[in-house]
C-alpha positions as CSV (number, residue, x, y, z in Angstrom):
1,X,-43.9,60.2,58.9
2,X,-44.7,59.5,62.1
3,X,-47.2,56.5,63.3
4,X,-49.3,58.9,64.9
5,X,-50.5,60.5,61.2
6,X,-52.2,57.4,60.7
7,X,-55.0,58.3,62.8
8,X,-55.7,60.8,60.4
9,X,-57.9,58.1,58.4
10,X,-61.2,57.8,60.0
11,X,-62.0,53.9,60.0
12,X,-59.0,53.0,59.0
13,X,-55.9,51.8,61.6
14,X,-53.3,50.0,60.0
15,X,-51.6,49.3,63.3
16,X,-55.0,47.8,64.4
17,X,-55.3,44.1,64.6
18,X,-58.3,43.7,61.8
19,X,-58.0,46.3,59.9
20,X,-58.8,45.9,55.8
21,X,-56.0,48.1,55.3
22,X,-53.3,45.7,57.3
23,X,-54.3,43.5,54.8
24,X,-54.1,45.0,51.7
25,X,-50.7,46.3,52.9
26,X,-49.6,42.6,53.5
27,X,-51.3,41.9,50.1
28,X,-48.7,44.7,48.3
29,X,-45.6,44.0,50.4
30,X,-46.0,40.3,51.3
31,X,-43.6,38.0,50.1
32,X,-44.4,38.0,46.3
33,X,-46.9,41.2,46.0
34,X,-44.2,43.6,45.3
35,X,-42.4,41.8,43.3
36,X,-45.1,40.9,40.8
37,X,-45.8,44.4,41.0
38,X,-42.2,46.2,39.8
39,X,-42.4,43.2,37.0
40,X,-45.5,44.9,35.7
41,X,-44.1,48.0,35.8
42,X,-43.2,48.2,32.5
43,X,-45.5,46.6,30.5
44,X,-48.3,44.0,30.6
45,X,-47.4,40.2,30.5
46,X,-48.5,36.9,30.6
47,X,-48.9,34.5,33.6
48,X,-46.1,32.6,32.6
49,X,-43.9,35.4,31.6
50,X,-44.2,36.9,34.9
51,X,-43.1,33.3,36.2
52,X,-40.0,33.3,34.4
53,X,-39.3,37.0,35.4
54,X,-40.1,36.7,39.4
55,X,-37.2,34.3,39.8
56,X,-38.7,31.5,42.4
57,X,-42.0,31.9,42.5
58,X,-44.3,29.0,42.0
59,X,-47.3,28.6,40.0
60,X,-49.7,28.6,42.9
61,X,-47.9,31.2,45.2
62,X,-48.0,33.6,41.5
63,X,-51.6,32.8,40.8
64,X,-53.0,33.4,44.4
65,X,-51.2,37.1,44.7
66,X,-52.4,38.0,41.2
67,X,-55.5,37.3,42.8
68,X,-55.3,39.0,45.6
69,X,-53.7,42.1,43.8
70,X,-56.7,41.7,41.5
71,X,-59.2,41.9,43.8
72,X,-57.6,45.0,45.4
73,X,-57.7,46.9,42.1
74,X,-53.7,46.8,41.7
75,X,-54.0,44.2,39.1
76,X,-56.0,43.9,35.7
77,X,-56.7,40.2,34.1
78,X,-57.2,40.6,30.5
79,X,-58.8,37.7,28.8
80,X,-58.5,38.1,24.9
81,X,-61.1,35.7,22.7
82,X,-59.7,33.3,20.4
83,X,-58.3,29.9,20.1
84,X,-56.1,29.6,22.0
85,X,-57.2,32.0,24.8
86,X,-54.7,34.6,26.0
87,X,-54.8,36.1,29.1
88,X,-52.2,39.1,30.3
89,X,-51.9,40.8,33.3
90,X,-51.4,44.6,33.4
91,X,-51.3,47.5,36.5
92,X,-54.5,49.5,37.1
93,X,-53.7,53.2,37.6
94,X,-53.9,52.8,41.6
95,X,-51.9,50.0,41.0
96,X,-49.2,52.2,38.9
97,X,-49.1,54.4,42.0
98,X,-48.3,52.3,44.4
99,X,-45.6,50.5,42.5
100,X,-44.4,54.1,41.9
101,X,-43.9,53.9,45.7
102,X,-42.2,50.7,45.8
103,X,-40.2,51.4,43.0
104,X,-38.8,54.7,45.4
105,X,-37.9,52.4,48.1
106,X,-36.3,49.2,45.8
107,X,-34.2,52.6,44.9
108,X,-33.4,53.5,47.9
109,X,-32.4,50.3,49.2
110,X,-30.0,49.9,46.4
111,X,-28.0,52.8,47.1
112,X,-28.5,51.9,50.9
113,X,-27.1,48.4,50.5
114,X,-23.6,48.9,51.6
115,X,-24.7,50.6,54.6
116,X,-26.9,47.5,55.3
117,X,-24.3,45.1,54.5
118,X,-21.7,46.6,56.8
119,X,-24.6,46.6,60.0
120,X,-25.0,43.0,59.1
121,X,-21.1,42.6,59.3
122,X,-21.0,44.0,62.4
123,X,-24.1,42.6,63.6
124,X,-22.7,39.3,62.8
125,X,-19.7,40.1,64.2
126,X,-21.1,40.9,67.8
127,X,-23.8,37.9,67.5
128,X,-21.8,34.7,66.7
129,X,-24.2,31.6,65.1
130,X,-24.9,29.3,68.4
131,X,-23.3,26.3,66.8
């Protein structure tokens, strides 16, 4: 696809400085985003299970993209009633469709990944570390 089908979306330029949609795309493939998504993909889980799964992430970083993904509509929060309160965190159906997507390119890049490591071989190998 080329950049210039983007302007098929009235009101909405993601190469745009400003745009809602540049943000919602950072929101999906930021740092963490993506990843708490394809660890949803499967089933439903708790805040601290996703923890555990999404090696490295901290609580705060976790708990302010679950928010953000929330608010987006990529995200449910289901609170259950009871002592003790349980809360789980599940995709939305947009939010099964976009990790659809990313699932497609997590694929791709695994069967890419020799290609990539032999470019950063030779990458390396023409740009020595400044010592």
């Amino acid at each position: 696809m080329s950049t210039k089908s983007f302007d098929a979306f009235p009101g909405f330029q993601v190469l745009a400085r400003g745009c809602e949609s540049r943000t919602v795309l950072d929101h999906v493939t930021g740092r963490w985003g993506t990843l708490i998504l394809l660890a949803l993909d499967q089933d439903s889980k708790r805040f601290s299970e996703l923890r555990r799964t999404v090696d490295g992430i901290n609580e705060k970083a976790l708990a302010q993209s679950l928010r953000q993904l929330e608010r987006d509509g990529f995200v449910d929060r289901i609170a259950s009633e009871g002592y003790p309160s349980r809360v789980e965190y599940r995709l939305t159906e947009p939010g099964r469709l976009i990790t659809g997507h990313l699932s497609a390119l997590v694929l791709h890049l695994y069967d890419d990944m020799p290609r990539v490591l032999a470019a950063q071989e030779d990458y390396d190998a023409r740009h020595p570390a400044a010592p």
